[in-house]
C-alpha positions in Angstrom: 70.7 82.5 145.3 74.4 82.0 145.7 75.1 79.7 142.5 78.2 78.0 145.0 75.6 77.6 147.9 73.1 76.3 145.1 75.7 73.2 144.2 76.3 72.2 147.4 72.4 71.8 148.8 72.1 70.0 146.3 75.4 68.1 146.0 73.2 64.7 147.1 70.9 65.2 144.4 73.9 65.2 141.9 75.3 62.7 143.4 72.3 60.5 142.8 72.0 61.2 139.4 75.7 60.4 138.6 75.2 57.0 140.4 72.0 56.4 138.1 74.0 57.2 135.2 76.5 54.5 135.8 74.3 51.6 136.5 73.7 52.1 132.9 76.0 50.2 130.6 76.4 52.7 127.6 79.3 51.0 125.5 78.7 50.9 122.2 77.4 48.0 120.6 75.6 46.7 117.0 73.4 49.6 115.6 69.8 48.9 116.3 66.6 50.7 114.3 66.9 54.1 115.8 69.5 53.1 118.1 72.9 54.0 116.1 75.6 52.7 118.4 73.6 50.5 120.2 71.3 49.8 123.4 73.2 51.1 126.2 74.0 54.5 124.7 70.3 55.3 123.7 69.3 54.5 127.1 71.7 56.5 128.9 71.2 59.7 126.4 67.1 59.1 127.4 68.0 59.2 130.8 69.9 62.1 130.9 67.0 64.3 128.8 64.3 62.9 131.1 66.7 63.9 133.8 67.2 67.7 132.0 63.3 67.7 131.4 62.6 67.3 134.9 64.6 70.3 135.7 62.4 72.3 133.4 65.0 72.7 130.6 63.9 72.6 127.1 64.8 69.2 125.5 65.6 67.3 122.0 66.8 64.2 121.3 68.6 64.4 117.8 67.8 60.5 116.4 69.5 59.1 119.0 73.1 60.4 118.0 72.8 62.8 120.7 70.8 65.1 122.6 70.9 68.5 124.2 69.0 70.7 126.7 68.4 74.5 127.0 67.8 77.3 129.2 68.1 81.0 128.3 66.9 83.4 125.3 69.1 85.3 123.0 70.1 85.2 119.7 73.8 83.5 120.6 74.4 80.3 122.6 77.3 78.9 124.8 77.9 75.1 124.8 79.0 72.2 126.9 79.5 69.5 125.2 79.7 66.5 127.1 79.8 62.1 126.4 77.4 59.5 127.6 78.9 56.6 126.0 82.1 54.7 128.2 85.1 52.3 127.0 84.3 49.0 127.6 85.2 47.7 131.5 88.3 45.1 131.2 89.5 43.7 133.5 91.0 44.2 136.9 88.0 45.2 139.0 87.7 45.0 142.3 83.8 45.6 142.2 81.3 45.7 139.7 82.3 48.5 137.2 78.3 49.1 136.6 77.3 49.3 140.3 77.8 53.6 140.9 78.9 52.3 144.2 79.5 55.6 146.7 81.0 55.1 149.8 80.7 59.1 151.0 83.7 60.1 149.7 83.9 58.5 146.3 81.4 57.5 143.2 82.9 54.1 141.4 82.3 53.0 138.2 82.9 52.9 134.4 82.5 56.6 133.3 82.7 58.5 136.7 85.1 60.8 135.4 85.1 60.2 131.9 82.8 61.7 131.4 79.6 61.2 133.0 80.7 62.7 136.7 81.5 66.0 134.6 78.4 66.5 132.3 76.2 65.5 135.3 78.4 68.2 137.1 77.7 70.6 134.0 73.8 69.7 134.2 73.8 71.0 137.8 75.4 73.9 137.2 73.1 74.6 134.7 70.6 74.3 136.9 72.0 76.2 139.6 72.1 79.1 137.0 68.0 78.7 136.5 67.0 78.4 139.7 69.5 81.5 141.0 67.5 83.9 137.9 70.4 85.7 137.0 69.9 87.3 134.1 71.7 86.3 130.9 72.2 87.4 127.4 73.2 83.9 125.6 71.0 80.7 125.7 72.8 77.7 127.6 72.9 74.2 125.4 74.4 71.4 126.8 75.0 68.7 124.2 74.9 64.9 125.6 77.3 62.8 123.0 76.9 59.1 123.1 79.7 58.4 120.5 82.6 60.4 121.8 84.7 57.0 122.7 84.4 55.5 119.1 84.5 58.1 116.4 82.1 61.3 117.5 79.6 60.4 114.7 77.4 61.5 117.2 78.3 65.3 116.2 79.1 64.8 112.7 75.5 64.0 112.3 74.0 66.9 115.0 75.9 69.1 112.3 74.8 67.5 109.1 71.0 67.7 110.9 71.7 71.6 111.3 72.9 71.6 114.7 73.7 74.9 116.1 77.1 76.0 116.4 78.2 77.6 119.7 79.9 81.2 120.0 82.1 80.0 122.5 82.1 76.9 124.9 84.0 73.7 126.1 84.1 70.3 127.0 84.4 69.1 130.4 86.1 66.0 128.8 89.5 67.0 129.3 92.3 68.5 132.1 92.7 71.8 133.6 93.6 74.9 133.0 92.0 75.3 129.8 93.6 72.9 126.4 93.5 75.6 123.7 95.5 73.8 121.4 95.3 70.2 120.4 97.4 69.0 117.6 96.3 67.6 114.1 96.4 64.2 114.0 97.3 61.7 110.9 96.7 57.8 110.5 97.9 56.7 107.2 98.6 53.1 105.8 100.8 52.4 102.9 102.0 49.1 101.3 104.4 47.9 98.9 104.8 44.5 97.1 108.4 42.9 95.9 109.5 39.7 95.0 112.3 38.1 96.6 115.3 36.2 95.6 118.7 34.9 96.6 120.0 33.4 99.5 117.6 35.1 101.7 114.2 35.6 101.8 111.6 37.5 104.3 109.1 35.3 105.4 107.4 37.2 108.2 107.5 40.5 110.1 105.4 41.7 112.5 105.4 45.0 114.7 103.0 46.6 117.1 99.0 46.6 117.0 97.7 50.3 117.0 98.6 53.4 115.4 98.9 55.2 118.7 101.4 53.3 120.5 105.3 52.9 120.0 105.5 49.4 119.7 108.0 47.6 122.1 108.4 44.6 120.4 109.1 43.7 116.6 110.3 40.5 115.0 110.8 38.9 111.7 111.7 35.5 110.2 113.8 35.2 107.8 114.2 31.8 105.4 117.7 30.6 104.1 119.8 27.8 104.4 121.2 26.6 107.9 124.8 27.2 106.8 124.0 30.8 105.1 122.4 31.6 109.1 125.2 30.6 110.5 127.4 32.4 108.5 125.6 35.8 108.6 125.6 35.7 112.7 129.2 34.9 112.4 130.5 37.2 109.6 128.1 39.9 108.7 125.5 40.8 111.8 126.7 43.4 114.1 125.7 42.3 118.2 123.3 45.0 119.6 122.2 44.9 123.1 118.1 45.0 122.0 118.5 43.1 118.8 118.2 39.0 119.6 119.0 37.0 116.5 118.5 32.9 116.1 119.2 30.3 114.1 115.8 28.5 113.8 114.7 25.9 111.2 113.7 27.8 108.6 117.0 30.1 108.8 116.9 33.2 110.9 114.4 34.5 113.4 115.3 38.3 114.6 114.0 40.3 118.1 114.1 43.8 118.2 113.3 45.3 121.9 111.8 48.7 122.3 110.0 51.0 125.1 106.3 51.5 124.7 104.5 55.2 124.3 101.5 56.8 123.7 102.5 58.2 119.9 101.7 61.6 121.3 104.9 61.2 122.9 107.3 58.5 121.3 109.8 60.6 122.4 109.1 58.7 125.6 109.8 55.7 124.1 111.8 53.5 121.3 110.6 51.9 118.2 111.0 48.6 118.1 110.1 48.6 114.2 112.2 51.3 113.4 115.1 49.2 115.4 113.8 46.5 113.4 114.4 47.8 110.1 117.9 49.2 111.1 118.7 45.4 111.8 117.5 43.7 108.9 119.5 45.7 106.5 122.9 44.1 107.3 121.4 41.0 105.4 122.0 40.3 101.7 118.3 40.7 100.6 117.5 40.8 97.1 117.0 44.1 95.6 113.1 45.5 96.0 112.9 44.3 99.4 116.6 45.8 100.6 115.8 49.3 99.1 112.2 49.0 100.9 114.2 47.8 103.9 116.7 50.5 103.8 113.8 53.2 103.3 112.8 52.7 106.2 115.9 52.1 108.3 117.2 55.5 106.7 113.9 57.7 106.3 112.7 56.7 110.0 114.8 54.2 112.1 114.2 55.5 115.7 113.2 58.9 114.9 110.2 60.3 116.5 110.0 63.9 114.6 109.9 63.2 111.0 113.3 64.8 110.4 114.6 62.4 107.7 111.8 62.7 105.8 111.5 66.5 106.0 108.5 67.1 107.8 109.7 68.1 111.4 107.3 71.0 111.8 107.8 73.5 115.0 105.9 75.8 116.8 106.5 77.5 120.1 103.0 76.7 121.2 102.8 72.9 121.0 106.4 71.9 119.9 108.0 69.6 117.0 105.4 67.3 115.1 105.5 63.4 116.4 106.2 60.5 114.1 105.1 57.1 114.9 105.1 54.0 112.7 102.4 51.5 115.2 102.4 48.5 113.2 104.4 46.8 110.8 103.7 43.7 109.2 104.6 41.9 106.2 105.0 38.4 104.2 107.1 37.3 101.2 105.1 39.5 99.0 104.3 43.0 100.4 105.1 45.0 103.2 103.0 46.9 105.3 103.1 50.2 107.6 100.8 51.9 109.4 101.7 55.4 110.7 100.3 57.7 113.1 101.9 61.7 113.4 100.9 64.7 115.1 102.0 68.1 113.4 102.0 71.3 115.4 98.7 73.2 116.3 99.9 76.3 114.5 100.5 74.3 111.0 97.9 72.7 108.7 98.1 69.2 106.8 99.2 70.7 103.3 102.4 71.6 105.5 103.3 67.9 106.1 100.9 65.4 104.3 102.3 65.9 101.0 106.0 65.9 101.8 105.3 62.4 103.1 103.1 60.7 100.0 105.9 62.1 98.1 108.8 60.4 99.9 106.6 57.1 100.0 105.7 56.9 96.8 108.9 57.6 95.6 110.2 54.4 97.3 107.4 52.8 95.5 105.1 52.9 98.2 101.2 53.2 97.7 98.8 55.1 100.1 96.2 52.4 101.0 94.5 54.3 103.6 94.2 57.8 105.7 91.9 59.5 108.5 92.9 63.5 109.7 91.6 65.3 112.5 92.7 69.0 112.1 94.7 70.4 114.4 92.7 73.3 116.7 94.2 76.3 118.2 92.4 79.1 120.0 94.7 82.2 120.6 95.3 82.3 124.5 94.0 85.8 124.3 90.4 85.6 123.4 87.7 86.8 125.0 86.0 83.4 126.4 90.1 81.6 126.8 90.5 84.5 129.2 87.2 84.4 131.2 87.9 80.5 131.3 91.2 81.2 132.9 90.0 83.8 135.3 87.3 81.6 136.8 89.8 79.0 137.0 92.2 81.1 139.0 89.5 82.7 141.4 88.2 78.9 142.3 91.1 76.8 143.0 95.0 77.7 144.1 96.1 76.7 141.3 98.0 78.9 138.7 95.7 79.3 135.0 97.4 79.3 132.2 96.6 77.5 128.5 98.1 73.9 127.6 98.7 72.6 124.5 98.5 69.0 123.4 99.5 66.2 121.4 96.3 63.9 121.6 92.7 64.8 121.4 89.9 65.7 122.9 86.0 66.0 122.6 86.4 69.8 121.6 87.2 69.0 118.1 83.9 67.7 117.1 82.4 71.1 117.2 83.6 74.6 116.7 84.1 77.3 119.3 84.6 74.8 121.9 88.2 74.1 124.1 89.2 71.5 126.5 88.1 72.9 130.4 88.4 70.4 133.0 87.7 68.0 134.7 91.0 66.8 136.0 93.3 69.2 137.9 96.9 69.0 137.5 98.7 66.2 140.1 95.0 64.1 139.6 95.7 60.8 138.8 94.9 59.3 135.4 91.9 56.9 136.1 90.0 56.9 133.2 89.6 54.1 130.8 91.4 52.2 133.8 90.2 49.8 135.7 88.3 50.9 138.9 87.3 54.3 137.8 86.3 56.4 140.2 85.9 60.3 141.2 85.7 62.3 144.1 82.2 63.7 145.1 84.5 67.2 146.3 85.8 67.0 142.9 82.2 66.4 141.3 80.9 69.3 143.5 84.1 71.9 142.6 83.9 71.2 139.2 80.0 72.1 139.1 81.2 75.1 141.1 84.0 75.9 138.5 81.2 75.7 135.4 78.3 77.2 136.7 80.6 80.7 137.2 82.0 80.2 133.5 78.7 79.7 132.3 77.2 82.8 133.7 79.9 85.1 132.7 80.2 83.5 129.2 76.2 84.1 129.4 76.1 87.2 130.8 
């Protein structure tokens, strides 16, 4: 049977089954006994195994982390690996984001495109593959995640529990053409304690309130004497169009304005820290804090590619590492940054990491926390990148080619795998949003789209 003609006779029944997988609430919650992130997850992941069972695929549900079903012999095995668990709703709804409402031309509700629509669109074409009996020389697994949205514990532990590793896959979990290159990705926290004296003193600072986002606001307080405030606005501060400053009661209160951004691109953006800093300095602070101050102003300021502190790594695939400081805060005592940056998928973390310690602990600076994902890059020219690619090109009118990124995706949890769908370039961002929703035509093309790259990655 025609694996296209296969989808769409049964382009109801997947429908269905999408709808069903809504209604279930699968955010994670409080870990339960055998339920690791919670009720809602471990209910979904069920479903979707009884769902797999039904369809006569082989089945195993891995503690509750995750689950995966089968279908195929041979000695190798391709992979989709797809998420059950959803961000929380919000708010902004204009129906309820658990109802897997379809109005004929549209499923709603938290998850339909990320990223239930497209595993349940994977699932089918899975199934389109078994019931059409083409022969195939891999086994099929599709891995269900339920922790994708919070960490991917999920397939830390299916490794750590022996978990197969794929030759060759992806994860519907991400845009089209195919994302062969995602880049590493750095959170670190450092800290640094002074004491203050003199005519002024910091009281307060505060900036931002994630390490992924270019913070648009930043402001501090700053305590002297009424007469000492009035004199530094009159005689020493130089007016800048985003920089407010006060006279309040307990001296000096300063605004710095900025531009929000994902810290995948602060480029598109301003830093209303870095601003922040840069402002700060013109006052007389004693000397620990103004050398901390001036760090920062100097070795950062409003610069979004590390360049000052000598890690502006390039490639020609992905482009200049990003630099984001997300939150600032600090008190009369210590001062505290938190950093997020993103260095090139050709280069590796002992190309950047330690340059950056260095230069913070040299301004007496001390590294109070850090998470890395490694970057991932898959040369455009292997094998399964290419068949990817062609499949992509022979199905839809648009042009295939490989992308490379700044943020993450799903495909980093396990090896072999790459970003492949489900969103098609000029689709509007709707996930995580509120009133989620997908297109049943793009539910049914993308099960098209994957049951043709699973057969020839199969084959």
């Amino acid at each position: 049977m025609e694996l296209t003609k296969w989808v769409d006779n049964n382009k109801q029944a997947m429908v269905e089954t999408l709808q069903q997988a809504v209604r279930i609430k699968s955010v994670r919650e409080d870990a339960q006994p055998g339920k690791p992130f919670g009720e809602g997850p471990a209910k979904c992941l069920d479903f979707m195994l009884q769902k797999a069972a039904a369809m006569g695929f082989k089945t195993e549900n891995v503690d509750n982390y995750m689950g995966w079903c089968e279908y195929g012999e041979g000695p190798e095995m391709v992979a989709v690996l797809g998420h059950l668990d959803v961000v929380p709703e919000g708010d902004g709804w204009d129906r309820d984001p658990y109802s897997g409402d379809c109005d004929g031309t549209n499923v709603y509700g938290r998850g339909t495109m990320d990223d239930k629509g497209p595993t349940t669109a994977a699932l089918y074409a899975l199934k389109a593959l078994k019931d059409s009996g083409v022969p195939l020389k891999r086994r099929i697994r599709i891995l269900f995640g339920t922790n994708e949205e919070t960490g991917s514990a999920d397939m830390k532990h299916y490794l750590e529990k022996g978990g197969e590793i794929p030759v060759c896959g992806f994860t519907p979990d991400g845009e089209y053409p195919v994302i062969n290159g995602e880049k590493g990705i750095i959170n670190v926290t450092f800290s640094k304690t002074y004491t203050q004296s003199g005519p002024v003193v910091l009281k307060r600072l505060k900036a931002g309130s994630a390490f992924n986002v270019v913070p648009a606001l930043a402001e501090a307080v700053v305590a002297c004497a009424p007469a000492e405030a009035t004199r530094l606005l009159e005689e020493v501060v130089k007016p800048e169009p985003k920089v407010q400053w006060e006279v309040v009661p307990e001296g000096l209160k300063v605004v710095a304005q900025g531009v929000q951004a994902h810290a995948a691109h602060p480029e598109q953006g301003e830093n209303a820290a870095g601003r922040l800093f840069k402002a700060l300095t013109q006052l007389p602070f004693s000397g620990e804090l103004k050398d901390t101050l001036t760090f920062l102003a100097d070795k950062i300021g409003l610069e979004v590619h590390g360049e000052s502190l000598g890690i502006c790594l390039e490639d020609a695939d992905s482009g200049k590492l990003s630099f984001n400081v997300g939150v600032a805060e600090a008190d009369d005592k210590e001062l505290t940054v938190k950093i997020n940056y993103r260095y090139p998928v050709t280069k590796h973390y002992e190309d950047c990491a330690p340059k950056l310690d260095a230069a913070f602990a040299a301004a007496g600076f001390a590294k109070v926390s850090e998470t890395h994902k490694k970057a991932l890059y898959v040369d455009p020219k292997t094998p399964y990148i290419q068949t990817l690619l062609q499949v992509y090109g022979e199905m839809t009118d648009f042009k295939p080619g490989t992308l490379c990124i700044g943020g993450g995706t799903y495909a980093k949890a396990i090896p072999n795998i790459v970003a492949f769908g489900p969103i098609f370039p000029g689709d509007a961002v709707r996930e995580h949003l509120p009133n989620e929703y997908w297109e049943i035509e793009k539910l049914v093309l993308n099960a098209h789209i994957y049951a043709e790259a699973l057969y020839r990655l199969a084959r």
